[in-house]
C-alpha positions in Angstrom: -87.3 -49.1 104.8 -86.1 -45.8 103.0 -82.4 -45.1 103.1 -81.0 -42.1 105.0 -80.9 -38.8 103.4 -77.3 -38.5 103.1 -77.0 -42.4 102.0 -79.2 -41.2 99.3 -77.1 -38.9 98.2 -74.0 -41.1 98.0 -75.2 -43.1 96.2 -76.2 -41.4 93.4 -73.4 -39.8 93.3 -71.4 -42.8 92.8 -74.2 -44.0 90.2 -73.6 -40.3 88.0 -69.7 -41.2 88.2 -70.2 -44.7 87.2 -72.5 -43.2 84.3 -69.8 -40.7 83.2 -66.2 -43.0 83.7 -67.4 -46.2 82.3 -68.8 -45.1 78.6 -65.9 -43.0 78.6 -63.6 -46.0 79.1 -65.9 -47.9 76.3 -65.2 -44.7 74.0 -61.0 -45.0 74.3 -61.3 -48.2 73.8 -62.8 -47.8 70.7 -61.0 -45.2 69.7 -57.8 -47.2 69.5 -56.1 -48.3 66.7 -53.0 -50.5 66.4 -50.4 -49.4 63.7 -47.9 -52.0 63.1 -44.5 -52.0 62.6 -44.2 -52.1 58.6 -47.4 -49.3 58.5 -47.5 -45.8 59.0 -50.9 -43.8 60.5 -52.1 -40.5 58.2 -54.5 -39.0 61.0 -56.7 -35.8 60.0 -58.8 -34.1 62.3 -62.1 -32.2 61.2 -60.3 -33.2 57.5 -57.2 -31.9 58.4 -54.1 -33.5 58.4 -52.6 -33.4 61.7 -49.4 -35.8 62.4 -48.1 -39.0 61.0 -48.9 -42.1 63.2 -45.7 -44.0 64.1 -46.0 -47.7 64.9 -47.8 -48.8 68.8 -51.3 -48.1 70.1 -53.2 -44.3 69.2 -56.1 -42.8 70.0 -58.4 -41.5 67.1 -61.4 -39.6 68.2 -64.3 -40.6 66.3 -66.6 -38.2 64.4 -63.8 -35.4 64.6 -60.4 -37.8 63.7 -60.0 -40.0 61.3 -56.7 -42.1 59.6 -55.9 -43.8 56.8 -52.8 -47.0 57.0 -50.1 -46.7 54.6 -47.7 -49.7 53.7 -44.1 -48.7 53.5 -42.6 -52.0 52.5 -41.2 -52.5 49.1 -43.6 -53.0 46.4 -43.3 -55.0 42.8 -45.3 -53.1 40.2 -45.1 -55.3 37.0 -45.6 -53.2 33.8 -47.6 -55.1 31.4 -46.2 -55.3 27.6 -46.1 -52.0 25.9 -46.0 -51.6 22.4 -42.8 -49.0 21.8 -40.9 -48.2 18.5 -37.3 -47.3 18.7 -35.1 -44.6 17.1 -34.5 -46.9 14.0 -38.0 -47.4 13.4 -38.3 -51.1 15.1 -41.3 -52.2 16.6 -41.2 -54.1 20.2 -43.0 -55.6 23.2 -41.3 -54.6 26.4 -42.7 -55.6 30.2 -40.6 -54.7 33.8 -41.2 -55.0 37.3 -40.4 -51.5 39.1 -39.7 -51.4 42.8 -40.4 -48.9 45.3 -41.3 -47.8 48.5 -43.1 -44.9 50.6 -40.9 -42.4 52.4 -43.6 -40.0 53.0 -46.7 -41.3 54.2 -48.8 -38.0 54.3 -47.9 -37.1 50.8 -48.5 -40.7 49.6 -52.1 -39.6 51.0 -52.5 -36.2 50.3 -50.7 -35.2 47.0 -52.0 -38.2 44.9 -55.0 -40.0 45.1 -53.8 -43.7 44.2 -50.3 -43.8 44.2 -50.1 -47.2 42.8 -51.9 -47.1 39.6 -49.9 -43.4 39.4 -46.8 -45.4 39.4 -47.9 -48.1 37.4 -49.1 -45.0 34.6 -46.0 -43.4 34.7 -44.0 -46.3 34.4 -45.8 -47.3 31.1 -45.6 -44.1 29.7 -41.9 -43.0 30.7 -40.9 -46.8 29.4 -42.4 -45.9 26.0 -40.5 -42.6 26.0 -37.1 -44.1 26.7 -37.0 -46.8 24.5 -38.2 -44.5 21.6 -35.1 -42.5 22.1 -32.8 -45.7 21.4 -31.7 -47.8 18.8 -32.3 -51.6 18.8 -29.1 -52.6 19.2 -29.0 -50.3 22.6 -32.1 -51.8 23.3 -30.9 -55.2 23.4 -27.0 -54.8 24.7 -27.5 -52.1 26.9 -30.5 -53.0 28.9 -29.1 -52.5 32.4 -28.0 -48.4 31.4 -32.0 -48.7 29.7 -33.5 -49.4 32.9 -31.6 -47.2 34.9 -32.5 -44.4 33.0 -36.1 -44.9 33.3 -35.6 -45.7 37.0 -34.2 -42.1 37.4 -37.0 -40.4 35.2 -40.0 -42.3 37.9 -38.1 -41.3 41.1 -37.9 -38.0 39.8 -41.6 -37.9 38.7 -42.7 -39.2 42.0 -40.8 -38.0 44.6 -43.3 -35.2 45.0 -45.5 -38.1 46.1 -43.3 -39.1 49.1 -41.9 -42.5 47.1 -38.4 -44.1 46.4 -37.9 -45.6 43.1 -35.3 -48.1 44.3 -35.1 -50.1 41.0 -36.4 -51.3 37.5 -35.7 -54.2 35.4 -36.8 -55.1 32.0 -38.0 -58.8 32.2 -38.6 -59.4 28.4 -38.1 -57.6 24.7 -40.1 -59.6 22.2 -39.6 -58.6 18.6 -41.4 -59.5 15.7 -41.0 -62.5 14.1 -39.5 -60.8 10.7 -37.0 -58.9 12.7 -35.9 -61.7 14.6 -35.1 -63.9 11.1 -33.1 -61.0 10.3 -31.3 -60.7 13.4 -30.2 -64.5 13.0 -29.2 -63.8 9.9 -27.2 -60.8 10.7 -25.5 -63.1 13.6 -24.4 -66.2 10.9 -23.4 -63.8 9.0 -21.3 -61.7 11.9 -19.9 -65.5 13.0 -18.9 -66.3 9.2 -16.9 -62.8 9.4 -15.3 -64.0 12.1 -13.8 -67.8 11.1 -12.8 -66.4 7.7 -10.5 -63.5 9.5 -9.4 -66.2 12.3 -8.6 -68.8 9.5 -6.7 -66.0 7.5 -4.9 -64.7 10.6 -4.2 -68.7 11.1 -2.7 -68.8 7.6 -0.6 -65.7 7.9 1.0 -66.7 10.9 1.5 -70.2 9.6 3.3 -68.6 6.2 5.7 -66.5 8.2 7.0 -69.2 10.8 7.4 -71.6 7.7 9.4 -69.0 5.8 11.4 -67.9 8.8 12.1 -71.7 9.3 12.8 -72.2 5.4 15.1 -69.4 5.7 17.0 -70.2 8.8 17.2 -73.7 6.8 18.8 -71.8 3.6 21.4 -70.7 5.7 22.7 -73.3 7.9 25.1 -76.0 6.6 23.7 -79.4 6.5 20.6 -78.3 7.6 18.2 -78.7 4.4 20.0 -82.4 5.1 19.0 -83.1 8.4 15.4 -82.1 8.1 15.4 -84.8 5.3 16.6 -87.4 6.9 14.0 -86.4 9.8 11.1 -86.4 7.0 11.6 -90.0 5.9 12.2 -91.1 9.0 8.9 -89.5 9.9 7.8 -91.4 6.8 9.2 -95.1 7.3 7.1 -95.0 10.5 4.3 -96.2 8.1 5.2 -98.9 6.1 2.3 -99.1 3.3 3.5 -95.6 2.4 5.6 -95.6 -0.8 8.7 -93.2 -0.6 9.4 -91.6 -3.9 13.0 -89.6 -2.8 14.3 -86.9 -4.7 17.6 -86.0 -4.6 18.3 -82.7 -2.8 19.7 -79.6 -4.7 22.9 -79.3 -3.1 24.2 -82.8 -3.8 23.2 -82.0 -7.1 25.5 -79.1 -7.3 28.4 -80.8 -5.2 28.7 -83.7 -8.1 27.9 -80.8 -10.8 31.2 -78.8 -8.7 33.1 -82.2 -9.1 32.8 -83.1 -12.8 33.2 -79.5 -13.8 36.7 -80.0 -11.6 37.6 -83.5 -13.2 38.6 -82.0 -17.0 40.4 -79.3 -15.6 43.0 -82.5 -13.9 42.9 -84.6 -16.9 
């Protein structure tokens, strides 16, 4: 049995709706895109950029949006060994690790095209700079004020890209084998400097106290005696030591003071 006229109707009505509401529905669905919480969302629309894409849920059109992700956690970039010469002509290996992090998603995007292998360039090359501009000793005592300068140089560089240098450390400095012979050397040598200036220092010291004491000795009464007796005693401690005892000068000179006396009676 056909349907009523206005039935008819109704119905298709309902069937056009259904038509336009549930591919539309399908469409948002797909359109969604989940930016988490460590990410950031570059979205261009008909290849323009149009907003940064905080984290949650957002829409992107197809065919007239699109987005790129970009990770704003701290990265490690190791620099692999570089071949530099410093100021005083020294050839060495150097390797760091550089950290850093995306403030600026957009530029990140737009101004550079890879801005990891950009950093990891201009690390290489800025590192190679730096250490040609120091000596070796610089190089090898000063390494913290080293890496802070080159730190400075890359967040410089690459703050036009939107990224934080936060830090860079120089993991190894290999030298030739030649240089590091003479560097050992240098350091026995440095070490024998400083026993033989200890040991004279020692020897100075030593000489003054044991004239100061021979001298407050000279001129206290008895006292040359009683640091004799204290000697052998010192002395008769041991037994298989033989004691040869020598007469001191002043009892010399007290019988010389008596027999020169003893005429002068007679």
């Amino acid at each position: 049995m056909p349907f009523p006229p206005l039935l008819w109707y109704h119905i298709s009505d309902m069937e056009l709706l259904l038509v336009v509401i549930i591919p539309f529905i399908i469409l948002v669905f797909y359109s969604i895109r989940q930016v988490n919480q460590y990410e950031r969302g570059v979205k261009f629309r008909f290849g323009k950029f149009v907003s940064e894409m905080m984290p949650g849920w957002r829409i992107v059109w197809p065919v007239i949006e699109s987005w790129q992700k970009v990770d704003i956690r701290v990265k490690a970039v190791d620099v692999p060994d570089q071949e530099a010469i410093t100021r005083d002509n020294v050839s060495a290996r150097i390797n760091a690790v550089i950290y850093y992090r995306i403030q600026d998603g957009p530029k990140a995007i737009i101004e550079v095209e890879d801005y990891f292998y950009a950093v990891s360039q201009l690390a290489q090359t800025t590192m190679r700079n730096v250490v040609g501009e120091i000596s070796l000793d610089d190089l090898l005592s000063k390494r913290n004020e080293v890496a802070d300068k080159i730190q400075v140089i890359i967040d410089k560089a690459t703050d036009p890209w939107g990224i934080k240098v936060e830090s860079v450390e120089l993991k190894d400095i290999i030298l030739p084998e030649e240089m590091k012979r003479v560097i050992a050397r240098q350091a026995e040598a440095e070490r024998e400097r400083r026993a033989i200036i200890i040991r004279a220092e020692g020897e100075k010291a030593a000489s003054e106290n044991i004239a100061a004491a021979a001298n407050q000795l000279a001129n206290t009464t008895g006292g040359l005696h009683i640091r004799t007796l204290q000697t052998l005693s010192e002395l008769s401690a041991d037994k298989s030591n033989t004691v040869v005892f020598v007469t001191p000068l002043e009892v010399l000179r007290a019988f010389e003071s008596f027999i020169k006396k003893e005429p002068g009676k007679a």
